[in-house]
N, C-alpha and C positions, 0 to 999 in steps of 0.2 A: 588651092587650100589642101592640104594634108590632114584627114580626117582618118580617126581612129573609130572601130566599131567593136562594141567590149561587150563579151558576153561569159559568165562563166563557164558553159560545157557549150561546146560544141558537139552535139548528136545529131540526131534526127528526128526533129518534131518544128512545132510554130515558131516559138520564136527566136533557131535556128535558121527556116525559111525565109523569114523576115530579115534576117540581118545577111543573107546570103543576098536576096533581092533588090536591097538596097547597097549594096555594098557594086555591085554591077551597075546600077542605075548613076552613084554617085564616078564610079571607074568613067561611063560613057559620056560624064560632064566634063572630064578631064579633071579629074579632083585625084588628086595620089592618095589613094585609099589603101590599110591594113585592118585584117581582124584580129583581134587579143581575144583568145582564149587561154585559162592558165590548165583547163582539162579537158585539152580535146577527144572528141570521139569518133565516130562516123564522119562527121561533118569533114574532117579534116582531108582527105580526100577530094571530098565532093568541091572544097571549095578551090583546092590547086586545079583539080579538072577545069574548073571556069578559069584560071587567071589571078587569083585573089591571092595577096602576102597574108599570111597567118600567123602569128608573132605568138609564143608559148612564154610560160613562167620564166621571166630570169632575162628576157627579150625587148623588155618595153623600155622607153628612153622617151625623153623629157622633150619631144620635135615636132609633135603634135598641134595644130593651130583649132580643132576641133574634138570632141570625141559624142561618140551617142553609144550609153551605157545602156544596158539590158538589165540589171538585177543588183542589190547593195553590193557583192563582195569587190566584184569589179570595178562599180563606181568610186569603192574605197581606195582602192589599188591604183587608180587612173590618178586618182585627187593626189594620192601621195607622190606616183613617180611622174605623175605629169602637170604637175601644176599651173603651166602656163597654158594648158588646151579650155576654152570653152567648151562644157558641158551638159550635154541632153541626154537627161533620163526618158528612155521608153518605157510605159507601164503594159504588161502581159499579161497579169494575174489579179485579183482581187480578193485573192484567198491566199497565194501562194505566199507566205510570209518575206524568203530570200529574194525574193522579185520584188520588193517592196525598195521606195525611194528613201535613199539616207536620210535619218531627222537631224544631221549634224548640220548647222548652218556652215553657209558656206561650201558644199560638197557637191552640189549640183546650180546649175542656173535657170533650166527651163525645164518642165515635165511635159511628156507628150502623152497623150491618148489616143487609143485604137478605137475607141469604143465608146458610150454612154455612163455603161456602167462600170468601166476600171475610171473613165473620168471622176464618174462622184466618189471611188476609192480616194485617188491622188487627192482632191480636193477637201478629203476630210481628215489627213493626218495635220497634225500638231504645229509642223513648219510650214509656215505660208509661203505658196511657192506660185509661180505663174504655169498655168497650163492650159498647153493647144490641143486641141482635139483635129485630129486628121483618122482618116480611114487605111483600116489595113493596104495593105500596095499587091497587087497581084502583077506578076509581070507576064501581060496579056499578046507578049509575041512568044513566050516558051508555053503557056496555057491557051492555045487558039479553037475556035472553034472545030471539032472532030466531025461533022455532016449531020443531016438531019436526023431528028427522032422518028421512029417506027410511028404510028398509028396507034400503036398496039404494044406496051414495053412487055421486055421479055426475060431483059437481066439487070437485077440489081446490083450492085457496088457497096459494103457497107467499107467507108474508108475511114478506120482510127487506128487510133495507138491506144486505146484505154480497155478498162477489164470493163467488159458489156455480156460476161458470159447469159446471165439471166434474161439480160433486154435481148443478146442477141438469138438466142431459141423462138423468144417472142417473136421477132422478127423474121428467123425464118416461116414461121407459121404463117404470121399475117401475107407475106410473100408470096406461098403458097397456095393461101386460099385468092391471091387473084391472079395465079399464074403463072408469079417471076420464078426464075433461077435466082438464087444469092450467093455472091460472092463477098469472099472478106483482102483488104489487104489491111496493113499495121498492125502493131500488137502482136505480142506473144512470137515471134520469129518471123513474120510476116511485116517486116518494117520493109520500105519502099525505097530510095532513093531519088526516084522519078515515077510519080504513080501517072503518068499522062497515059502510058497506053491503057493500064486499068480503067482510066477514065473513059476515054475513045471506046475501049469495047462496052462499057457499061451503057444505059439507057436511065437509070434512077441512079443517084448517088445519095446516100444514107451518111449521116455524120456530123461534123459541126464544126462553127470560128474557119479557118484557113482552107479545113478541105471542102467545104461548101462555097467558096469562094471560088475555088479553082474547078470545082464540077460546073459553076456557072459559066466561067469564063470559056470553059470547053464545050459550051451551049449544050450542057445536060441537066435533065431536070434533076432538083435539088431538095431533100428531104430532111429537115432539122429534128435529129433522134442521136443522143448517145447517152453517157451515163448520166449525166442530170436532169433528163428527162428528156421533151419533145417540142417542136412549134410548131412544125410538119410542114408544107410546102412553100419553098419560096414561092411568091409571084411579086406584078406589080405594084400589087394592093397591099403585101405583108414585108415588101421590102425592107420601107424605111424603121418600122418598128425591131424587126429580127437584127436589122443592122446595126440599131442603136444599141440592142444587148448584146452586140457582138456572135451570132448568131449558133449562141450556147444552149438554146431549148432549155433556158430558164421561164419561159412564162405559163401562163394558167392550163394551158391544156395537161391532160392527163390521160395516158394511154393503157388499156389495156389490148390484147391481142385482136379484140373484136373490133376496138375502136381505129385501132392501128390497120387493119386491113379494110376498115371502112374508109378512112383517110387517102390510103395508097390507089385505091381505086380512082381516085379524083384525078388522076392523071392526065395532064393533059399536052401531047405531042407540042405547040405553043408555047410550054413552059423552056425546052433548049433556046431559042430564038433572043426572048423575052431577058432571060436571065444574061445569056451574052451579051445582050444594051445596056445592062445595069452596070454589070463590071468595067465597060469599055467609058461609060459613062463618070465613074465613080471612085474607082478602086486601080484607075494605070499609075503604077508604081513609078512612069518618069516623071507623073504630077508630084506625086509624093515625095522624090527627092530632090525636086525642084524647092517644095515648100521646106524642106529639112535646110536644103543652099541658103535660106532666106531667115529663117530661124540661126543659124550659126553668124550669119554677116549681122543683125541687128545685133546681136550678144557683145558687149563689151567685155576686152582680153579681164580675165578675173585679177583682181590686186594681189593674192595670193590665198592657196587653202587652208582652212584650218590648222591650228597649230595642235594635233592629236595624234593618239599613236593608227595611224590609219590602213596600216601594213596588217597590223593585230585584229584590228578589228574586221579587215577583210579577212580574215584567217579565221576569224570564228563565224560569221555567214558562211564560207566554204564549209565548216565540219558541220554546220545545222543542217546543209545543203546535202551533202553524202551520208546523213543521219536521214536525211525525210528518205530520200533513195532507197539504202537501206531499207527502211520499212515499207515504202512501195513495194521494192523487191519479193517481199517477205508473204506482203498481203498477195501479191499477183502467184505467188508462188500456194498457199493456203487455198489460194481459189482454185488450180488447176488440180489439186490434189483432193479438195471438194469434189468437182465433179466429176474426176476417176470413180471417186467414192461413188458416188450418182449415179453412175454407170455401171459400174461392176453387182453395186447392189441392186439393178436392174436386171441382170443377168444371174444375178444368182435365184431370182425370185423366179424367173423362168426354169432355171433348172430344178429346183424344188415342185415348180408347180408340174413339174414332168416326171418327176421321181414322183408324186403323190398321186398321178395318174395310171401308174404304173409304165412307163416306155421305157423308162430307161434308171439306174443307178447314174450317180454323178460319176461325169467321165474325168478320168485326169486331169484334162485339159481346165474344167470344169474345179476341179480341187485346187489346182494351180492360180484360176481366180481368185477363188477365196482366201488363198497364202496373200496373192497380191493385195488385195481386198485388209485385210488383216494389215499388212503391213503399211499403204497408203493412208490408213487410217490413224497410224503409228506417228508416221510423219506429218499431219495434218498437225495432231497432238505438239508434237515437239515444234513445229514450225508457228503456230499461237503464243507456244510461250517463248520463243526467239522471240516474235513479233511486240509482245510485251514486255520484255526485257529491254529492247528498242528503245520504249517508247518511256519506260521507266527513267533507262541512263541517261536520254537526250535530256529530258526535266530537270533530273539531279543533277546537271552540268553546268546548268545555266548561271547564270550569274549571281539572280535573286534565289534562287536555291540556296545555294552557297553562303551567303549572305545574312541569312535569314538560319541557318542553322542553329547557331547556338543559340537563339531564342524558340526554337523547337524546344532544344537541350535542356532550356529553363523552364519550361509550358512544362517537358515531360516530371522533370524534377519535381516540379509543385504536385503535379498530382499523387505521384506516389507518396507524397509526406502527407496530403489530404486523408490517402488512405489510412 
């Protein structure tokens, strides 16, 4: 079978991982496998390194007997230039809009779920679609167990890609107070390729979804904490629940610093062991694309796709897509410039409290802060109103905007003759 795997960007994060891991797993079936990305990134690389054909914009061709789509614009794109592939949409996101399954009938055949909760997503849009629920794939020979846990942990791991400046200060405190060293890898220049060795030196891994999977698989104890909050330790007992949310530290606990080093404490050497049976149990990515082989053969060849403009319409997912970026961009950048701010104004309050004690005048070095100080604070300013300008034009772009104008035009007309 010749399966295609379509994802808009190829970078480095989840559901990159995912389509690399299956992409390998469906290769080892003897399946002639390609990835389509139309915006490669990182990923692109990573994926020649293993083996993998990457096929870019202007690449795809109509030869396909399968595809398993990642996000709308792709699945647009797939439907238009390869009409004869059966089609499975994987769902990532639950919030992410571009990750969202076409409502155009006809456009997809089957929807898959990671999880509990992107399943009750898929299952509540508008098109009735059928959908499987299967578990993320961890590929438990490149993620293997790393040796036993200390006794006693000593270094923590916080491993994301997201802005956690706040939680992560939290974090190092709570750390702290029982002990650990913290380390960070993703995020902010700190993206990974291969985070296994950070793993293997780690004894806690902090984090959530894919990278709490892979610290288990690495029989390391595993801590559910990133930006949307906390579930806090995998075990036996919290497995099946953390799983079914896809292990996002969306549920009821609530951390503060005190609570969160109360938690951390709970440690228990048991927990690498434990968690490695879960994964080897649950999550081997060759079951996974075994069930994916099985899902494509029951699909009957589609009679043809939709008769829409489906090229256009992938074209406008793509610019909603580099418009959300953009403003990621924008905020990740607000935040780093924030806590310069933080910083600096921490240090000037120490130099003032030393001029007012008499030690010393502000030194240079010291004035030279406050220029910076001054001017970070400049750019905080103008990068807000980028960041709202963003989020302004993305609006006015859309379609129902547009649309919907000259009945503004008229609303506004009326009132000023009311006047």
């Amino acid at each position: 079978m010749k399966v295609l795997l379509a994802l808009n960007s190829l970078g480095i994060g989840g559901t990159e991982t995912y389509v690399l891991t299956v992409a390998e797993q469906l290769d080892r079936l003897a399946h002639e496998v390609a990835i389509f990305s139309p915006e490669p990134g990182r990923g692109l690389e990573l994926a020649r390194q293993r083996g993998l054909a990457v096929l870019g914009a202007g690449e795809l061709e109509d030869q396909f007997d399968a595809a398993l789509v990642q996000d709308a614009a792709v699945a647009f794109e797939v439907a238009e230039r390869c009409p004869g592939a059966r089609s499975v949409f994987v769902g990532h996101s639950e919030s992410f809009d571009p990750q969202s399954p076409p409502q155009l009938p006809g456009t997809i055949d089957v929807l898959v779920a990671l999880n509990d909760r992107v399943e009750l997503r898929l299952r509540s849009f508008a098109e009735e679609q059928e959908v499987v629920r299967l578990r993320q794939p961890i590929d438990t020979e490149r993620f293997a167990a790393a040796g036993a846990l200390p006794e006693n942990a000593g270094r923590a791991l916080i491993l994301s890609n997201n802005i956690i400046a706040d939680r992560e200060s939290m974090l190092e405190e709570a750390c702290a107070a029982v002990g650990w060293e913290v380390h960070r890898t993703g995020g902010g220049g700190r993206q990974t390729t291969d985070p296994r060795q950070a793993l293997a030196e780690a004894d806690v891994v902090i984090g959530y979804g894919r990278a709490i999977l892979e610290a288990m698989a690495c029989g390391r104890a595993a801590f559910v904490y990133d930006w949307a909050g906390g579930d806090g330790w995998v075990t036996a007992d919290s497995y099946a629940a953390l799983e079914a949310d896809g292990f996002a530290g969306r549920g009821e606990l609530v951390f503060d610093t005190a609570a969160l080093s109360a938690a951390l404490d709970r440690y228990d050497r048991s927990m690498g062991p434990v968690n490695h049976d879960l994964v080897i149990a649950h999550h081997r990515a060759n079951i996974h694309a075994q069930s994916l082989v099985e899902i494509f053969n029951r699909i009957a060849a589609p009679g043809g796709r939709p008769d829409a403009p489906l090229a256009d319409m992938a074209r406008l997912v793509r610019l909603e897509w580099r418009a959300r970026a953009e403003i990621h961009g924008l905020r990740a950048e607000n935040a780093q410039l924030h806590q310069r701010l933080h910083t600096m104004g921490e240090e000037l309050t120490f130099a003032n409290q030393r001029v007012a004690a008499g030690e010393a005048a502000l030194t240079a070095a010291e004035e030279a802060a406050e220029a910076e100080r001054l001017q970070a604070e400049q750019q905080a300013e103008a990068t807000a109103r980028r960041v709202e300008a963003a989020t302004t034009h993305r609006y006015e772009s859309t379609v129902s905007w547009r649309l919907t104008k000259p009945l503004r035009r008229a609303a506004a007309a009326l009132r000023r003759r009311r006047k």
